[in-house]
ROSEDREN-580792 format. One record per residue (C-alpha): residue number from 1; y, x, z. Coordinates in nm, 4 decimals, always signed. Example, Ala and Ser with C-alpha at 12.3 -4.5 7.8 and 13.67 -1.06 7.14 Angstrom:
! residues 2
pos 1, py -0.4500, px +1.2300, pz +0.7800
pos 2, py -0.1060, px +1.3670, pz +0.7140
//
This chain:
! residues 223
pos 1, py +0.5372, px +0.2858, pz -0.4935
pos 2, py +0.4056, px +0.2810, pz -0.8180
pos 3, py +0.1420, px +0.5323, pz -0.9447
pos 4, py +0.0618, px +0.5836, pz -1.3077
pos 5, py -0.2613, px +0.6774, pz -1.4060
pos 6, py -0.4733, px +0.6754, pz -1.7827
pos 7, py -0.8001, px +0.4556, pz -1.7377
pos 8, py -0.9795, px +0.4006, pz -2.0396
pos 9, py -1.2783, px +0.0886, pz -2.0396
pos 10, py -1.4460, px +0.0023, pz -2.3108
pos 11, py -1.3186, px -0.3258, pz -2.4520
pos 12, py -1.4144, px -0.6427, pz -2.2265
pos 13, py -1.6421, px -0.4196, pz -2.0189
pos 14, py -1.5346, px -0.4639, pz -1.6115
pos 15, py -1.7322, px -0.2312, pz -1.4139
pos 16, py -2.0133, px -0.3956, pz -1.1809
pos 17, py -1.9162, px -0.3981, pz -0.7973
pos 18, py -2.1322, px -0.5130, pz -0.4961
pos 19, py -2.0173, px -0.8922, pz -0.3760
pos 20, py -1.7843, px -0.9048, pz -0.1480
pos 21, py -1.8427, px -0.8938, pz +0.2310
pos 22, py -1.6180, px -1.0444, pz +0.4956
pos 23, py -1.5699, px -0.9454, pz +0.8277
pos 24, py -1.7911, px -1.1543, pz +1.0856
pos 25, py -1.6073, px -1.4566, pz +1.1944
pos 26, py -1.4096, px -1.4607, pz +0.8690
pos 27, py -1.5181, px -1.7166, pz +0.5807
pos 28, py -1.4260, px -1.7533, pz +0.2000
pos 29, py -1.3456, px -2.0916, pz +0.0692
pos 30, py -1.2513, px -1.9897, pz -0.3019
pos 31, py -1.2630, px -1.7367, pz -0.5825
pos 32, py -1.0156, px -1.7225, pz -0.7954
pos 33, py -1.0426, px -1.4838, pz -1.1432
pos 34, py -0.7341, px -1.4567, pz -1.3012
pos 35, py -0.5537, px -1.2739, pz -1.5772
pos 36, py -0.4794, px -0.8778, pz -1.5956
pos 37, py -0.8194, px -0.8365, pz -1.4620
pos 38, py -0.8155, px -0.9401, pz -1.1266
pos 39, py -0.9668, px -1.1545, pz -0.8902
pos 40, py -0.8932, px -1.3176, pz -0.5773
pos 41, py -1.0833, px -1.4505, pz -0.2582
pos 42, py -0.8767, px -1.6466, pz -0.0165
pos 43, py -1.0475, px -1.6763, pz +0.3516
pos 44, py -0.9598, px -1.7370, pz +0.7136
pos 45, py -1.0609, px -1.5892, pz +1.0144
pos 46, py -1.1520, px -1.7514, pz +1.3662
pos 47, py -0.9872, px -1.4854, pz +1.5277
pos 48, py -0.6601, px -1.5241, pz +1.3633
pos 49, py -0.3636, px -1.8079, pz +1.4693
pos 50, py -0.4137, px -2.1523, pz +1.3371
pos 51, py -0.3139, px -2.1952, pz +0.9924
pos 52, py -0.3666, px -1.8599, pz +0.9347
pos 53, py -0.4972, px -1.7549, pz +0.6299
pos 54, py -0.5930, px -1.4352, pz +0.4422
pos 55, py -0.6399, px -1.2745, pz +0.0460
pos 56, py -0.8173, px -0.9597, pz -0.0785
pos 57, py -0.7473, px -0.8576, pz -0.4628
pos 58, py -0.9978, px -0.6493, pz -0.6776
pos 59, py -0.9432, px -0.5057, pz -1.0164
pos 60, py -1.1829, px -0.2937, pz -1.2514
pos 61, py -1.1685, px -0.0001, pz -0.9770
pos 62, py -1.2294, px -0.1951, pz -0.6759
pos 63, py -0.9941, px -0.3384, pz -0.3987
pos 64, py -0.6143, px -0.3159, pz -0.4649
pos 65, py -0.4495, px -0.5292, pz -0.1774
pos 66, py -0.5141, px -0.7422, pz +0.1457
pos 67, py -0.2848, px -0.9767, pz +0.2801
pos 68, py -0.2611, px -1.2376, pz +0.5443
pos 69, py +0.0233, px -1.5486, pz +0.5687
pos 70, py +0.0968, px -1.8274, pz +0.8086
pos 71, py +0.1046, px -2.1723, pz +0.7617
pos 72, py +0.3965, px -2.1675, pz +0.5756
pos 73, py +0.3154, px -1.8784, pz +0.3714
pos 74, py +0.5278, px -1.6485, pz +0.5309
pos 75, py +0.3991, px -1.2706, pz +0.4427
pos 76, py +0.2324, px -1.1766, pz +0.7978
pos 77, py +0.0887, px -0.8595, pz +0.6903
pos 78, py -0.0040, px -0.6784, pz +0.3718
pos 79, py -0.1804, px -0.4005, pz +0.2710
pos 80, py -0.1239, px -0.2268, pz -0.0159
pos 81, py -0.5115, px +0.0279, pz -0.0938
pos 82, py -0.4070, px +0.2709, pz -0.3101
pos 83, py -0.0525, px +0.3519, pz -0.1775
pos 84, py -0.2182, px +0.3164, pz +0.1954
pos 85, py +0.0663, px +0.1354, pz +0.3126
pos 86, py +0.0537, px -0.1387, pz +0.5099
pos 87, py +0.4232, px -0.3783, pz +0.5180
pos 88, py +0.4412, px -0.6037, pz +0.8285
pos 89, py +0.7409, px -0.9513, pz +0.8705
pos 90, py +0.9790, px -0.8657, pz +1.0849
pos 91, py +1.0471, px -1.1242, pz +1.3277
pos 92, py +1.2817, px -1.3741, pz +1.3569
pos 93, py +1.3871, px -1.3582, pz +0.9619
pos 94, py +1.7281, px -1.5007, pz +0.8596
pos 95, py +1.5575, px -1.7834, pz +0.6219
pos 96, py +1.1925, px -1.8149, pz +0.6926
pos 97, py +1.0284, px -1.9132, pz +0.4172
pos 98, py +0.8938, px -2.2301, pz +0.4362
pos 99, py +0.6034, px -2.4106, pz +0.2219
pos 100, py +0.7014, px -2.7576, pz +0.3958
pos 101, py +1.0544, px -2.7210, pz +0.2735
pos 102, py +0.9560, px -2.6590, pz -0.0858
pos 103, py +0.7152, px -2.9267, pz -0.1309
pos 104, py +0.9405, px -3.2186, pz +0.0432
pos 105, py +1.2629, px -3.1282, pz -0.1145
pos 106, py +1.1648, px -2.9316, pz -0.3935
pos 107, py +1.3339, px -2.5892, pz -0.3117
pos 108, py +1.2751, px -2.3347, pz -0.0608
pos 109, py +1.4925, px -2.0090, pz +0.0067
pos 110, py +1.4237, px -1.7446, pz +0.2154
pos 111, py +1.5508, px -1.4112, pz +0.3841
pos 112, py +1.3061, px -1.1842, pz +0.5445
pos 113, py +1.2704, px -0.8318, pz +0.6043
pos 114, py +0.9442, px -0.6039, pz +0.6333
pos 115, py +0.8687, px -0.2991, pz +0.7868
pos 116, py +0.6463, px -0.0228, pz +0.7025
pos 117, py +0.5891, px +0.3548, pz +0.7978
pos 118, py +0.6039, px +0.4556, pz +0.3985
pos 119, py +0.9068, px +0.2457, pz +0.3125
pos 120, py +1.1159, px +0.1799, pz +0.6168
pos 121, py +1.2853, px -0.1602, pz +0.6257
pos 122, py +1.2506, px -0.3796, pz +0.2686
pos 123, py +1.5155, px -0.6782, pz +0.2288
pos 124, py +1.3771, px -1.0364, pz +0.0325
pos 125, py +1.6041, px -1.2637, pz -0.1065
pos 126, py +1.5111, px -1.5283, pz -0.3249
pos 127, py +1.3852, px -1.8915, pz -0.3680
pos 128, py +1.0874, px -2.1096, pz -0.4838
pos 129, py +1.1515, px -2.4467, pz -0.6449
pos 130, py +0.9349, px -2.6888, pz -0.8039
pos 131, py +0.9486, px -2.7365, pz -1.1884
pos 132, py +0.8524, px -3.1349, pz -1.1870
pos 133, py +0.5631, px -2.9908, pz -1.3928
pos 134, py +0.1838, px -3.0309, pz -1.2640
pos 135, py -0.1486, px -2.8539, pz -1.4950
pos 136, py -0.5043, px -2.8673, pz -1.4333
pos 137, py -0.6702, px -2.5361, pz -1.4223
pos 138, py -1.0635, px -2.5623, pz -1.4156
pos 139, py -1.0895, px -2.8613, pz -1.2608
pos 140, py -0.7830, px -2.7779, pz -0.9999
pos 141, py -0.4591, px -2.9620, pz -0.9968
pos 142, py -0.1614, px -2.6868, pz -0.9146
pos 143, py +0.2329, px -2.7564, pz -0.9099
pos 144, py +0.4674, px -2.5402, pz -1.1217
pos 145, py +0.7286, px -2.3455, pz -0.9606
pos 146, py +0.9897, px -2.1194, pz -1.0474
pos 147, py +1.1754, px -1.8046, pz -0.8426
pos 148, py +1.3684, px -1.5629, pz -0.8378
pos 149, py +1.3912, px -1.2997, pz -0.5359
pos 150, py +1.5961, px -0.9321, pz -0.5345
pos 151, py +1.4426, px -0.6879, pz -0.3218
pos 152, py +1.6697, px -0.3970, pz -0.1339
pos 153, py +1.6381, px -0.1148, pz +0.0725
pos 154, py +1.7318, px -0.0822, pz +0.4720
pos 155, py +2.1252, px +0.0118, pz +0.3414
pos 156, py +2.1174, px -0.2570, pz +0.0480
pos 157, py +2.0589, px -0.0446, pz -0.1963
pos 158, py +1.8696, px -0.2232, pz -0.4838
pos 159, py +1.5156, px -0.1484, pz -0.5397
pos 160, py +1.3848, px -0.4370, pz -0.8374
pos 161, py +1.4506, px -0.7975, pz -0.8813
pos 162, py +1.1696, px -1.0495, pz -1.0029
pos 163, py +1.2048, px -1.3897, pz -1.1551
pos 164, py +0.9039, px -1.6315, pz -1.3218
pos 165, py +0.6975, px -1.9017, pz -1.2730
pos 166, py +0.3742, px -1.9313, pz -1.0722
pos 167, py +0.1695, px -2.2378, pz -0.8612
pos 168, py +0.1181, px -2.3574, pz -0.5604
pos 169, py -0.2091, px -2.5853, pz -0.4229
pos 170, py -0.0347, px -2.8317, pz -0.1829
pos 171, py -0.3694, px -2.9248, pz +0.0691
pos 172, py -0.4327, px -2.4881, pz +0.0664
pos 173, py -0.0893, px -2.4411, pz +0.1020
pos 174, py -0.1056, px -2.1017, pz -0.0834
pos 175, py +0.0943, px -1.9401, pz -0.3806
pos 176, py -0.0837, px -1.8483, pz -0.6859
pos 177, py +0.0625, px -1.5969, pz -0.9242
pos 178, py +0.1763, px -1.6970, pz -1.2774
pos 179, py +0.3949, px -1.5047, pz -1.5123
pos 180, py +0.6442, px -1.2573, pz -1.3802
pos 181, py +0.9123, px -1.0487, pz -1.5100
pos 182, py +1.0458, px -0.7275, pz -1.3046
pos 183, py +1.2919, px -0.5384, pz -1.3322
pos 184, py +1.3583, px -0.1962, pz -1.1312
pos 185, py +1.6854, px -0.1141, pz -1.2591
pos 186, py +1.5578, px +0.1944, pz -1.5103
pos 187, py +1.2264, px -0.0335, pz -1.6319
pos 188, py +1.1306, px -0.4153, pz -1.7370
pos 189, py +0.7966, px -0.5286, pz -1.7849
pos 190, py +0.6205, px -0.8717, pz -1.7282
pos 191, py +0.3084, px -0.9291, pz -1.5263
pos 192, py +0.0399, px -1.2166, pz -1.5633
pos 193, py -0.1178, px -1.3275, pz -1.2851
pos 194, py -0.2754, px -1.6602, pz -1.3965
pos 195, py -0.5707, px -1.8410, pz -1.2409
pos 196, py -0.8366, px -1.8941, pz -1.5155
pos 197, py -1.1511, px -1.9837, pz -1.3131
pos 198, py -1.1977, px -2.1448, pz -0.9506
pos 199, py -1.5507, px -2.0305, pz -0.8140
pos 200, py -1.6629, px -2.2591, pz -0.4723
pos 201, py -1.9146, px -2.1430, pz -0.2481
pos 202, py -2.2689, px -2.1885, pz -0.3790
pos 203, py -2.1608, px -2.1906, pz -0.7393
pos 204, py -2.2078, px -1.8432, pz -0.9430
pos 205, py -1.9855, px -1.5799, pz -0.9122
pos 206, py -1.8531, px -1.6627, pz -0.5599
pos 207, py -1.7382, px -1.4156, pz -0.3729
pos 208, py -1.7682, px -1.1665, pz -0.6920
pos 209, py -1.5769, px -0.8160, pz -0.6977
pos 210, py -1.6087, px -0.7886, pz -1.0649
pos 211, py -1.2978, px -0.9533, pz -1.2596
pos 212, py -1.3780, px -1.0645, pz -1.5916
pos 213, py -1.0967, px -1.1744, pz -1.7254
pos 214, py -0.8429, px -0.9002, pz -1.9937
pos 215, py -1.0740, px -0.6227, pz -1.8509
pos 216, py -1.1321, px -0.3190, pz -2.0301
pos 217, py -0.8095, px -0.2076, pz -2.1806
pos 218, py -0.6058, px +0.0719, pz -2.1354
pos 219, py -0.4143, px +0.0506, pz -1.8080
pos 220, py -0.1002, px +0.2581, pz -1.7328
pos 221, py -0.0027, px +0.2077, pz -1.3865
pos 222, py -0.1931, px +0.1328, pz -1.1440
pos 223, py +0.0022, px +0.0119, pz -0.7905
//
């Protein structure tokens, strides 16, 4: 699943990309650049079920992932570019997740299974749960959470655990990364997803492919 590769930028030097462009009925309502030299554009699209909503991911090479959720941020579909593998829900999960759930009690668990033609059948276990904790991120207030999910194959065989803290926006009703730690069973590392800026529509930089944020230094996987 994961790829490494040698890709060496100079120091705080992203490489320029054309904007972004949407399919027709679809529309952006945020950018978000975050840490690790990425950034984020979270849309919806008439064509899709209410509450419906989607995210495309770009890092110094161009588009890495595109995902869409429902309303309660259930993983609908994802598509992971350079592994060209796309993971869909099953239905009827044994513990939907459920965004409502976490923000009235303050913990969520969930169940679910995906299905793809690369990977088979892939088995989620975890929970969210708020921290108490609220920050203020460029002018956007965000709730802490924490979680902690295990991930296994079709037989149960273990395939990597994850635990950390990330964010949620109640009104979008979306996750946003944070710090992560994985571990695959021969490997631990730590990921950092953070939101830095929130870019509107009309202000500069909207809808930008170019992440600006820890570019330019020496990456050694690449998903």
């Amino acid at each position: 699943m994961i790829r490494f590769a040698a890709l060496l930028l100079l120091p705080g030097l992203a490489v320029a990309q054309a904007p972004v462009s949407l399919p027709a009925g679809c529309d952006a309502y945020v950018t978000i650049q975050k840490r690790s030299c990425i950034v984020s554009h979270l849309f919806t699209c008439e064509a899709d079920p209410a509450g419906h909503q989607r995210r495309v991911d770009y890092d110094e090479t161009g588009m890495t992932y595109m995902g869409r959720i429902d309303a309660e941020t259930q993983w609908i579909e994802s598509f992971h570019v350079r592994a060209q593998n796309v993971e869909r829900l099953v239905p009827e999960p044994a513990d939907p997740a459920s965004f409502s759930e976490l923000v009235e009690t303050g913990i969520d668990s969930w169940d679910f299974r995906t299905d793809s033609d690369a990977f088979s059948v892939t088995a989620y276990r975890g929970f969210d749960r708020l921290t108490g904790q609220s920050v203020t991120i460029d002018g956007v207030a965000l709730d802490e959470t924490e979680f902690e999910v295990t991930v296994t194959d079709g037989m149960g065989g273990f395939l990597w655990s994850v635990e950390g803290r990330e964010y949620i926006h109640r009104d979008w009703r979306v996750f946003l990364s944070g710090i992560r730690s994985v571990d695959t069973g021969a490997d631990e590392y730590q990921t950092d997803g953070r939101p830095v800026e929130f870019i509107f529509p009309g202000e500069p930089g909207f809808l930008s492919a170019t992440p600006l944020h820890d570019c330019g230094e020496m990456m050694s996987k690449a998903s």
